[in-house]
C-alpha positions, 0 to 999 in steps of 0.5 A: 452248563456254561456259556459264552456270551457271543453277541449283546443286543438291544431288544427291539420293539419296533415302532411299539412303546415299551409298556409302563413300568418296563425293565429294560433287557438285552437279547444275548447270543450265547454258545455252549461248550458243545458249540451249540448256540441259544438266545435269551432275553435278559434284564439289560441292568443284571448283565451291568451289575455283574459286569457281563460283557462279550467274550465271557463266560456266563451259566445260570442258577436254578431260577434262571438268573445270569452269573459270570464264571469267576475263577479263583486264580483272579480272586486269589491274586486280588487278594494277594496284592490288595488284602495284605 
């Protein structure tokens, strides 16, 4: 299944410290096809590293990691205008 990614916040942890050894992560409000509507909590670095922003399209894989939707249009015109 796939999802927009509607909203990224950071989490929230009060007046509490964040324990040692932390990762920092994000809260996300995602919406699916049917327009029903989740939040996760996801590593804030993972959505960096795979420039996961507002607006696109994102699914997970069976270990519940975070991917964005490529489509190969973009790879295909990549390709075409920089791997002559």
């Amino acid at each position: 299944m796939k999802y927009i990614v509607k909203k990224i916040q950071e989490a929230d942890f009060g007046c509490e410290e964040r324990p040692e050894g932390y990762t920092p992560q994000v809260i996300i409000r995602l919406r699916d096809e049917a327009g029903h509507e989740i939040e996760m909590e996801v590593a804030d670095a993972d959505l960096y590293a795979k420039d996961i922003n507002e607006g696109d399209w994102v699914y997970f894989d069976k270990d519940n990691q975070i991917y964005k939707e490529v489509h190969l249009i973009n790879e295909f015109l990549f390709d075409k205008k920089f791997k002559k």
